[in-house]
C-alpha positions as a Python dict, from the first residue, in 0.01 Angstrom:
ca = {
    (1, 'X'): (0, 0, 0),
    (2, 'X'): (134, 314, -112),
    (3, 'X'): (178, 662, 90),
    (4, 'X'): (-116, 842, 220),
    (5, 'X'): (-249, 1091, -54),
    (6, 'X'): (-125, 1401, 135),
    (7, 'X'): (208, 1270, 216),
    (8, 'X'): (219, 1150, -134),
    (9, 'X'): (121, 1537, -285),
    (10, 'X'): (406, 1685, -57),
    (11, 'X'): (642, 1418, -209),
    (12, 'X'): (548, 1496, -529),
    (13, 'X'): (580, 1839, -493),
    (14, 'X'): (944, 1824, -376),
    (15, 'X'): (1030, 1604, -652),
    (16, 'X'): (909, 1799, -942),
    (17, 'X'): (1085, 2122, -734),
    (18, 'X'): (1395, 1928, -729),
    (19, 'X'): (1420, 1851, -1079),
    (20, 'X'): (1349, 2177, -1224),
    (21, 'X'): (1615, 2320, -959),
    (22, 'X'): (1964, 2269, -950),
    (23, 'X'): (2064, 1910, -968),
    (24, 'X'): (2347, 1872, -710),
    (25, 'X'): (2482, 1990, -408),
    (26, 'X'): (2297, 2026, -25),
    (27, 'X'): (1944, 2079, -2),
    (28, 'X'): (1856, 2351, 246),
    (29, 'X'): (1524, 2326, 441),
    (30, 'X'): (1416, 2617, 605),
    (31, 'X'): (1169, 2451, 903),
    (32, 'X'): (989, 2664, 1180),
    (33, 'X'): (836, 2282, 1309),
    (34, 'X'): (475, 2427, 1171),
    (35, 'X'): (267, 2139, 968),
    (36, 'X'): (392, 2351, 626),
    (37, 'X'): (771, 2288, 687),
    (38, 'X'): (779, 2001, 881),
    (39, 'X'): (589, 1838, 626),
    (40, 'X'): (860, 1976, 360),
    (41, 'X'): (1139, 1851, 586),
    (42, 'X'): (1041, 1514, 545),
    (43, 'X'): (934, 1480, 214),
    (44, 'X'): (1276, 1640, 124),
    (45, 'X'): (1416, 1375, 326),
    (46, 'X'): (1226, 1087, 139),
    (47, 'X'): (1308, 1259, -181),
    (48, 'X'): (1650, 1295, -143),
    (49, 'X'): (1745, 935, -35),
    (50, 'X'): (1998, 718, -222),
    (51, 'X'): (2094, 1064, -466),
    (52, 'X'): (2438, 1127, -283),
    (53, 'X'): (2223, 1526, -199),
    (54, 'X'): (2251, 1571, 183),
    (55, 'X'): (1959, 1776, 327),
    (56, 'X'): (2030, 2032, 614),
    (57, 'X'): (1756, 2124, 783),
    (58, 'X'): (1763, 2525, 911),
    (59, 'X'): (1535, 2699, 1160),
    (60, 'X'): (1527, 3070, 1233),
    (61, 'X'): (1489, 3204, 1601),
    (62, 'X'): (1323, 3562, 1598),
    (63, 'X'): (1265, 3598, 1946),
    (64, 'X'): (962, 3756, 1903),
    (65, 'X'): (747, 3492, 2142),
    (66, 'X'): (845, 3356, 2532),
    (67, 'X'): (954, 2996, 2480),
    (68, 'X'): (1128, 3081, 2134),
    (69, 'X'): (1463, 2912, 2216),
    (70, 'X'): (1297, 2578, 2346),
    (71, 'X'): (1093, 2569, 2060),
    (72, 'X'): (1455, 2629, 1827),
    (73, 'X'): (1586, 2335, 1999),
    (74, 'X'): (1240, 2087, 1946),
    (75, 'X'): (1291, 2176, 1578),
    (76, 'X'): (1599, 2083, 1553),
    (77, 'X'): (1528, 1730, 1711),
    (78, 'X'): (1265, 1689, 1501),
    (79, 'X'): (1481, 1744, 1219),
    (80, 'X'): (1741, 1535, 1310),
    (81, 'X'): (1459, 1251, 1398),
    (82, 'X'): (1354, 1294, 1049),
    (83, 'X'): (1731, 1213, 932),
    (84, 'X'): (1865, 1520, 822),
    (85, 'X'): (2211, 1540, 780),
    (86, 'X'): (2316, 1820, 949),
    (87, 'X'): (2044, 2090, 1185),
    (88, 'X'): (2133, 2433, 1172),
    (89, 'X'): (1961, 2714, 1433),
    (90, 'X'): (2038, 3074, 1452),
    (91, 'X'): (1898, 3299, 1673),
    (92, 'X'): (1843, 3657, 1476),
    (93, 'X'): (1733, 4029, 1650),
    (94, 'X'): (1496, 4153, 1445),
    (95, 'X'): (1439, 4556, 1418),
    (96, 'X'): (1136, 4684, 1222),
    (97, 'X'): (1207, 5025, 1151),
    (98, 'X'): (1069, 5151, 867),
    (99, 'X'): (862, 4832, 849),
    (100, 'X'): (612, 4549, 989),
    (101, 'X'): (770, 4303, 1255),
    (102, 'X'): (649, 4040, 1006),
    (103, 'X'): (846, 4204, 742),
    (104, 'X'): (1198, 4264, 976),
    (105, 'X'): (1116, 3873, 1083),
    (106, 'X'): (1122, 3748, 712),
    (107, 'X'): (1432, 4029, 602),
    (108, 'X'): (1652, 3872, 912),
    (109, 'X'): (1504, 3536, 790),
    (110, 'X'): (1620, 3503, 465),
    (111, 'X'): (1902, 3668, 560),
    (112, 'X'): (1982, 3401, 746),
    (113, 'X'): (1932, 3106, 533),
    (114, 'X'): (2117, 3284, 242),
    (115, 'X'): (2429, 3267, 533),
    (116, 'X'): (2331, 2885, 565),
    (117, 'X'): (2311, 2816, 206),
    (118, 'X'): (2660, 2993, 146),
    (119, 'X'): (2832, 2825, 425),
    (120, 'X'): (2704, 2476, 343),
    (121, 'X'): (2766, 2527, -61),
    (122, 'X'): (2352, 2473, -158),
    (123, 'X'): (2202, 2648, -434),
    (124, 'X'): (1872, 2504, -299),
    (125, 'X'): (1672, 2633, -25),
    (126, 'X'): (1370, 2533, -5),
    (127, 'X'): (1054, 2703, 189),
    (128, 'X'): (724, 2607, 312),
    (129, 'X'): (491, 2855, 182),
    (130, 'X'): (165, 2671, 7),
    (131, 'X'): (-136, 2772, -144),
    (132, 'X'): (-302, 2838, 53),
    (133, 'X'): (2, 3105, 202),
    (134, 'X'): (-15, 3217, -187),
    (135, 'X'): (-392, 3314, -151),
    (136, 'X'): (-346, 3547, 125),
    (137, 'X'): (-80, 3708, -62),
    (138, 'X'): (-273, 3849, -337),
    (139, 'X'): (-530, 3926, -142),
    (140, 'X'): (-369, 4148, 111),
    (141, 'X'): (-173, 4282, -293),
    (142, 'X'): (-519, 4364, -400),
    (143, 'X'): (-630, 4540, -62),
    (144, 'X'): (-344, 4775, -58),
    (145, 'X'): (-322, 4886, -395),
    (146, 'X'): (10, 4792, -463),
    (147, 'X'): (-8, 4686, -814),
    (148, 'X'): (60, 4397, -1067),
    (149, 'X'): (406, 4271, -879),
    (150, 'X'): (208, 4222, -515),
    (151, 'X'): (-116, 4053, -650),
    (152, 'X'): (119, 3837, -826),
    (153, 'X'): (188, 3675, -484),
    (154, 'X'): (539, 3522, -434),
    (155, 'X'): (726, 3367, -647),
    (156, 'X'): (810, 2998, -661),
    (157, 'X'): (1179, 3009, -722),
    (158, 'X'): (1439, 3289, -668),
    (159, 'X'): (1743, 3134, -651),
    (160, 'X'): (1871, 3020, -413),
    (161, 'X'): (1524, 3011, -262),
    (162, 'X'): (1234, 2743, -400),
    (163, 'X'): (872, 2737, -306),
    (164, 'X'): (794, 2408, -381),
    (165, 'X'): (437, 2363, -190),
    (166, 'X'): (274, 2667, -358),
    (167, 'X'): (28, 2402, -533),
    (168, 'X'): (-51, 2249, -165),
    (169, 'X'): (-302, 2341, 49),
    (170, 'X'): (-254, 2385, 425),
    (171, 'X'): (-514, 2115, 534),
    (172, 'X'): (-294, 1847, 286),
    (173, 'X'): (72, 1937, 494),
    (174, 'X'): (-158, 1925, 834),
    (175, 'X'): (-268, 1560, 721),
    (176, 'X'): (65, 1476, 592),
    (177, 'X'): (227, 1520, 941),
    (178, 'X'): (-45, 1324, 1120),
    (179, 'X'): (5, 1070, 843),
    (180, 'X'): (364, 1049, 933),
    (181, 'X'): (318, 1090, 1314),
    (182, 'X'): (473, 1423, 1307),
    (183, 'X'): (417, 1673, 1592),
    (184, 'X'): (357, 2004, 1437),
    (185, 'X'): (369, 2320, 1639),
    (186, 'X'): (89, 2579, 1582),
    (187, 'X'): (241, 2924, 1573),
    (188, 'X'): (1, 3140, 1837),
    (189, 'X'): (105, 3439, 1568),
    (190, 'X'): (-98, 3298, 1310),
    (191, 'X'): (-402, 3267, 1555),
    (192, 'X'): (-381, 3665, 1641),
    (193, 'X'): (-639, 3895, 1514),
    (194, 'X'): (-371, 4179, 1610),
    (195, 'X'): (-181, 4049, 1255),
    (196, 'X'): (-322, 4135, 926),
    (197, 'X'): (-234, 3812, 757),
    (198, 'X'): (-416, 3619, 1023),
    (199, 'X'): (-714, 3792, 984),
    (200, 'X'): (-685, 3746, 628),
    (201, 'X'): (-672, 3350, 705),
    (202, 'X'): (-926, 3330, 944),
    (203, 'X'): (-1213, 3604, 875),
    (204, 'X'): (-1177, 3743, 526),
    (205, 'X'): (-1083, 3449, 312),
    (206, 'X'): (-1317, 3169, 503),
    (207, 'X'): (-1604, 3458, 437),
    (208, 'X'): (-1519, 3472, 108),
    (209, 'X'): (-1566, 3094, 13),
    (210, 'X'): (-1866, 3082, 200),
    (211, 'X'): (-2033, 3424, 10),
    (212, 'X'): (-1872, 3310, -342),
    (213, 'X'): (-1862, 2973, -321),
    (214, 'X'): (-1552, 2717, -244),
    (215, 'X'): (-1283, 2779, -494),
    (216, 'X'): (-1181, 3126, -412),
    (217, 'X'): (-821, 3043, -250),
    (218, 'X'): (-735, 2808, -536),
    (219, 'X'): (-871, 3051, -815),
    (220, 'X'): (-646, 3372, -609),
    (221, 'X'): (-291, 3189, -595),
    (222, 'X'): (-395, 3068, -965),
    (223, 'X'): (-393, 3466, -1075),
    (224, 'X'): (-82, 3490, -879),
    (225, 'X'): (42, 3248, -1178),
    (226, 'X'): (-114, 3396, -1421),
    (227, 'X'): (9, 3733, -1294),
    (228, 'X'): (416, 3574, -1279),
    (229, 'X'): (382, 3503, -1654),
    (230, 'X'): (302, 3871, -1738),
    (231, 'X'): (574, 4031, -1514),
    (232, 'X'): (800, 3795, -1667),
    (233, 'X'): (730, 3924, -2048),
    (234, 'X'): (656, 4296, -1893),
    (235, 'X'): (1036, 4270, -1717),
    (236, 'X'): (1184, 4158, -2045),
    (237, 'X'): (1028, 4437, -2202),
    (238, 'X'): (1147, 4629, -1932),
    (239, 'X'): (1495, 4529, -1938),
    (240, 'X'): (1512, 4596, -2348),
    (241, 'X'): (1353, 4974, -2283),
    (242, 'X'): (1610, 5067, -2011),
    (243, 'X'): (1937, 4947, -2164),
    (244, 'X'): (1838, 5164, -2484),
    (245, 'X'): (1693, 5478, -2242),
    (246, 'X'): (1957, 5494, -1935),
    (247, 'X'): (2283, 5548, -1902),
    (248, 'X'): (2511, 5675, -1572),
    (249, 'X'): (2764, 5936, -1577),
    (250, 'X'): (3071, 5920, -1415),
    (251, 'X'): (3065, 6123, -1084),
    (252, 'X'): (2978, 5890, -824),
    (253, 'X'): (2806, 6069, -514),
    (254, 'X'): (3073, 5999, -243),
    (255, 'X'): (2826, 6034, 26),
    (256, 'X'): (2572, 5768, -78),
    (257, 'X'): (2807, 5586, -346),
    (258, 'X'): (2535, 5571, -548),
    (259, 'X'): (2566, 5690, -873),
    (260, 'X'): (2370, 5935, -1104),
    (261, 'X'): (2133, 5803, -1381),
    (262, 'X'): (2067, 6002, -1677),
    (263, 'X'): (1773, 5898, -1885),
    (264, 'X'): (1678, 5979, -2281),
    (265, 'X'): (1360, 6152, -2267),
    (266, 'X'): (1324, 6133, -2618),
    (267, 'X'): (1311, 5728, -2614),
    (268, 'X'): (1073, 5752, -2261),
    (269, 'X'): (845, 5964, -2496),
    (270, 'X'): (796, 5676, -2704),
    (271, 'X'): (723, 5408, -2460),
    (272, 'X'): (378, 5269, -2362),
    (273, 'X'): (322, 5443, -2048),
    (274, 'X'): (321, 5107, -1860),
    (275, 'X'): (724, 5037, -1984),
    (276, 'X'): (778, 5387, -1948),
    (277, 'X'): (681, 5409, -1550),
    (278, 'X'): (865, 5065, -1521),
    (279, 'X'): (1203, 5183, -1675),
    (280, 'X'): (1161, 5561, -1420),
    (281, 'X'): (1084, 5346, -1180),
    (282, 'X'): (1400, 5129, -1198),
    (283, 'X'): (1644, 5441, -1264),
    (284, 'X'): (1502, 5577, -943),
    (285, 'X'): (1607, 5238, -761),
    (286, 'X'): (1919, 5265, -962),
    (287, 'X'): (2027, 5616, -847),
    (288, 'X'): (1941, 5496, -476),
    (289, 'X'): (1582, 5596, -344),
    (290, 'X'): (1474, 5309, -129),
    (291, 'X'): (1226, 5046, -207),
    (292, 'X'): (1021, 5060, 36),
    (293, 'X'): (955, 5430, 6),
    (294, 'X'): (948, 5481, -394),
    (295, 'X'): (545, 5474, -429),
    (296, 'X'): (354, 5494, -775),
    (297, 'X'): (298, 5888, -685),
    (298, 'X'): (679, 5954, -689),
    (299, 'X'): (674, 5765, -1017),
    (300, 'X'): (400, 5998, -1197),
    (301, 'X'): (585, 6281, -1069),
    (302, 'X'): (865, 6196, -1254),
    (303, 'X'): (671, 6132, -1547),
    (304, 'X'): (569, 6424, -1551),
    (305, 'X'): (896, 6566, -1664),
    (306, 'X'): (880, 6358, -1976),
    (307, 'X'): (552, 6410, -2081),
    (308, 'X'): (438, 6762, -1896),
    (309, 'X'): (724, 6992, -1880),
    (310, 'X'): (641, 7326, -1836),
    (311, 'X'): (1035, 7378, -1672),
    (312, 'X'): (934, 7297, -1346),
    (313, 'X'): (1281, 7228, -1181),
    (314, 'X'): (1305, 6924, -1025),
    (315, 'X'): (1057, 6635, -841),
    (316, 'X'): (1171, 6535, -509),
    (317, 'X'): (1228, 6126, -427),
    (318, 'X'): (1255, 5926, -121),
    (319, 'X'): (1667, 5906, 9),
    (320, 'X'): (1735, 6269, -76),
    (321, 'X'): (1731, 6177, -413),
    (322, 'X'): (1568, 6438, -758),
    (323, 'X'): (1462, 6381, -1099),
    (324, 'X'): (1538, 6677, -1300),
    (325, 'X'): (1539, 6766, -1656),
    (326, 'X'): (1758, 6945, -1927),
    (327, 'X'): (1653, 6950, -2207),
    (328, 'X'): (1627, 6599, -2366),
    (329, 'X'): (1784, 6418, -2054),
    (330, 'X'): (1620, 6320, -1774),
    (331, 'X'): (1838, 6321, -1417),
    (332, 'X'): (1778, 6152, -1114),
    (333, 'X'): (2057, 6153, -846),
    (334, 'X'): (2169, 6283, -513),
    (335, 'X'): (1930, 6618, -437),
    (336, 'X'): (2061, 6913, -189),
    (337, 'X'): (2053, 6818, 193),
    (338, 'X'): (1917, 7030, 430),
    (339, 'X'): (2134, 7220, 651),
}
């Protein structure tokens, strides 16, 4: 008698993940001991038997909860009960400024593994996140606003990192570890209403199946597909738009160390607006405004330049960074600090 059908899913899942990803070396598991990763863990292990790939098994201590150490250390015998090859645990400080604590928690996460993955020569590290994980993704993409790239969810492979249970759902990795006799621990986090995400998993998403009808977390993380396909094309695009608009000059700000981008306004002018606010959006990366505070408004602004001058001087960017134009270049670099 074969496997039980969720333990045999999560196999499967691995399998296909390891074939499309690199084909030797370490496997890294990143494992918090929830049903998701625990579940990975050991279908990794399974998978990887008799292929000469040794699987390390790596779990993250935030710090964030009372207990968090014990808990480190009941992963990491779970792991090694499993038959990893080798555990690793780090404990990490996390510091959300600027940013969620969920956010800081998964920055100083992958972080982390990337360290693991280095150290233990893997090109593979593989992370729990399923469908049903996927589903809340876009949602909370769609609720804020944030365009094509967020409702697009996350992606299943960015080297060295693979998502390979984003076609599982949550109830088959729960089933899988009671299958296998696996204790999973359920994060308290996930139960509190205080976090966005677990209100999405709990009130928003269960209403919506029951208002809709069953078949609204599948058909969300199956737009987040969708959705990958087109920011693939749209970044190729992308790419082909900004070699032939931007160039940088050669004073480097000594300050930031960033250096100055100068774009072509006449090519911008011929670009679909969509490429267009991609490629000013990249330059403004490029010449050092941070991520996390570049919004779609800043973006416009700059547009602005290309396609509304009226001389206006200059448009003002997150990290003390301009865009300003003469005549048919566009500039965005370093702007005057304030004294």
């Amino acid at each position: 008698m074969g496997p039980d059908p969720a333990v045999a899913a999560v196999r499967l899942a691995v399998r296909r993940c390891l074939a499309a990803a690199d084909g030797t070396g370490p496997v890294v598991v990143a494992c918090s001991g929830g049903a998701d990763s625990l579940a990975l863990a050991a279908a990794t292990v399974f998978e990887c038997r008799g292929t000469g790939r040794p699987v390390v098994g790596a779990t993250v201590d935030h710090a964030l909860q009372e207990g968090s150490a014990e808990r480190a250390a009941t992963v990491v015998e779970q792991l090694a009960g499993l038959g990893v090859d080798e555990t690793l645990t780090a404990r990490v400080r996390v510091q959300a400024v600027g940013q969620g604590p969920e956010a800081a928690a998964r920055e100083a996460r992958y972080a982390v593994l990337e360290e693991v993955a280095n150290r233990v020569d893997s090109r593979v590290v593989l992370l729990g996140h399923t469908l049903d994980d996927q589903a809340e993704t876009v949602l909370l993409g769609l609720a804020r606003g944030s365009g094509g790239r967020s409702i697009a969810g996350m992606r299943r492979s960015f080297p060295p990192f693979h998502r390979p249970l984003l076609d599982v759902r949550r109830e088959q990795t729960v089933r899988a570890c009671h299958a296998q006799g696996l204790a999973a621990w359920d994060d308290p986090h996930n139960e509190d209403g205080r976090f966005t995400r677990a209100r999405v998993r709990h009130r928003v998403l269960p209403t919506l199946e029951t208002e809709l009808g069953p078949g609204v977390t599948a058909a969300l993380a199956r737009t987040a597909d969708m959705l990958q396909e087109d920011l693939v094309a749209l970044d190729r695009i992308t790419d082909a738009a900004y070699d032939e608009a931007v160039r940088t000059v050669d004073d480097q700000d000594t300050v930031s160390g960033q250096v100055p981008v100068t774009v072509q306004v006449s090519v911008l002018e011929a670009l679909d607006p969509a490429i267009r606010r991609r490629v000013l959006h990249r330059a403004a990366l490029a010449a050092g405004s941070p991520s996390d505070e570049l919004f779609r408004v800043h973006v416009l602004a700059v547009e602005e330049l290309v396609t509304a001058w009226r001389g206006q001087r200059m448009v003002q960017l997150p990290g003390h960074r301009v865009a300003r134009r003469a005549g048919d270049t566009l500039i965005v670099g370093p702007g005057p600090v304030a004294g």
